[in-house]
Kinemage of the C-alpha trace (Angstrom):
@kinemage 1
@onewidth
@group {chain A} dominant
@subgroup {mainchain}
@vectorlist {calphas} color= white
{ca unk a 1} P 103.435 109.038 83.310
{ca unk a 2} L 104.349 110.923 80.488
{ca unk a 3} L 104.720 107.802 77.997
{ca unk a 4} L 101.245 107.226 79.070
{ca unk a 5} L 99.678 109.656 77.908
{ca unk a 6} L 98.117 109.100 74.497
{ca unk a 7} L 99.934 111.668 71.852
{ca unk a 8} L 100.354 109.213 69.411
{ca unk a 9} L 98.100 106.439 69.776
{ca unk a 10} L 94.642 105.887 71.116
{ca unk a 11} L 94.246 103.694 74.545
{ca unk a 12} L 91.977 101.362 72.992
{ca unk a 13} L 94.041 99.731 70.386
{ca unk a 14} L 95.959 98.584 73.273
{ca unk a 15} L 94.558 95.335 74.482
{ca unk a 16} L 95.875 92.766 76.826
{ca unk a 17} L 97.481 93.083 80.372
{ca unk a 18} L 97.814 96.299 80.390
{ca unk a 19} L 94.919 97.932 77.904
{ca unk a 20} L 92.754 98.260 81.235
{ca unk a 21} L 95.440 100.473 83.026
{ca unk a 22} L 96.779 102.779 80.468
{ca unk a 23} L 93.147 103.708 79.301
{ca unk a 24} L 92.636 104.531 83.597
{ca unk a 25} L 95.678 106.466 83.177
{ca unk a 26} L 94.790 108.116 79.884
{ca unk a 27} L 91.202 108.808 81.467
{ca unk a 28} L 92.394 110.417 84.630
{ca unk a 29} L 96.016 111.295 83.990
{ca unk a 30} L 95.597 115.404 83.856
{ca unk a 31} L 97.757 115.719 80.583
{ca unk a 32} L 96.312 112.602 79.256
{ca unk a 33} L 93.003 114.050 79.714
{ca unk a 34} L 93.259 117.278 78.128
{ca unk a 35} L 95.203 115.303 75.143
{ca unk a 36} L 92.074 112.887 75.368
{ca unk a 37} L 90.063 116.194 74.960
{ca unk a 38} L 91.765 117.843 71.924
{ca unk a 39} L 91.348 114.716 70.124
{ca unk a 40} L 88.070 114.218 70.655
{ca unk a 41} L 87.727 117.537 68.873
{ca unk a 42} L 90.253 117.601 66.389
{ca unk a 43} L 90.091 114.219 64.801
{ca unk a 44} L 86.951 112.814 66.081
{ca unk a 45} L 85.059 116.346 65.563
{ca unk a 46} L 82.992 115.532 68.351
{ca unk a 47} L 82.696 117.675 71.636
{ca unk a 48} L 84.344 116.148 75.196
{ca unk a 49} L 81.445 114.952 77.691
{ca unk a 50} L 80.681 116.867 80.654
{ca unk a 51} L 82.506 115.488 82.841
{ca unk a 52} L 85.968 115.735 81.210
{ca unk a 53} L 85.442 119.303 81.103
{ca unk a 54} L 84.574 119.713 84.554
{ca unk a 55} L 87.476 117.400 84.913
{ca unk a 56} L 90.064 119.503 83.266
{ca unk a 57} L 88.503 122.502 84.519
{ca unk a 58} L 89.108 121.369 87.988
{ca unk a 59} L 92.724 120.441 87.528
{ca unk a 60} L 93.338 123.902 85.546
{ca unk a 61} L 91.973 126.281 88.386
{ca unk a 62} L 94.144 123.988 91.196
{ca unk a 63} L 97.193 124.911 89.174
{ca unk a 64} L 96.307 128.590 88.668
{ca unk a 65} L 95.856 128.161 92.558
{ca unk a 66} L 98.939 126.900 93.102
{ca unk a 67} L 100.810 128.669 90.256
{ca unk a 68} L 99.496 131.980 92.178
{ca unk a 69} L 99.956 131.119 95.687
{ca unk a 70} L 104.069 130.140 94.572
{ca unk a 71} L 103.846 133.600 93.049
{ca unk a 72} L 102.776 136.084 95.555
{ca unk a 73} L 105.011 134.141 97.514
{ca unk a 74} L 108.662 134.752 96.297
{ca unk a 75} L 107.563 137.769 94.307
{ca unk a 76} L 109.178 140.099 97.013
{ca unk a 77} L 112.443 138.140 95.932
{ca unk a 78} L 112.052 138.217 92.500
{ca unk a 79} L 114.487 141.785 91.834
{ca unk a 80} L 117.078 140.095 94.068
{ca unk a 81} L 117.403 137.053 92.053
{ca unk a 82} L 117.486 138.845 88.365
């Protein structure tokens, strides 16, 4: 998935069989999405729509989650290990 995200090349030049399904992926992908967003504003100068921020938002604050809850949970082994 990480080909199909768009760092170098925007989904919609891509036409054909596949144009439909790597612009799906580079929609709802969550890397593709926030790469999606920071192009929006760096080369298109325009701000991302509502919904990919509440998009992005979503998928950052289930990785904090996650990221916290993986955390607090091997923490107490953490001296052990280093």
């Amino acid at each position: 998935m990480f080909y199909a995200s768009p760092i170098i090349y925007v989904p919609e030049m891509i036409g054909g069989k596949y144009g439909s399904w790597v612009e799906f992926v580079s929609n709802w992908w969550p890397v593709s999405s926030m790469v999606r967003a920071s192009q929006e504003l760096l080369y298109n100068g325009t701000m991302p729509g509502l919904g990919r921020w509440v998009y992005n938002s979503i998928w950052a604050l289930a990785a904090l989650a996650i990221g916290a809850w993986i955390f607090n949970r091997l923490s107490p082994r953490f001296a052990e290990e280093l």
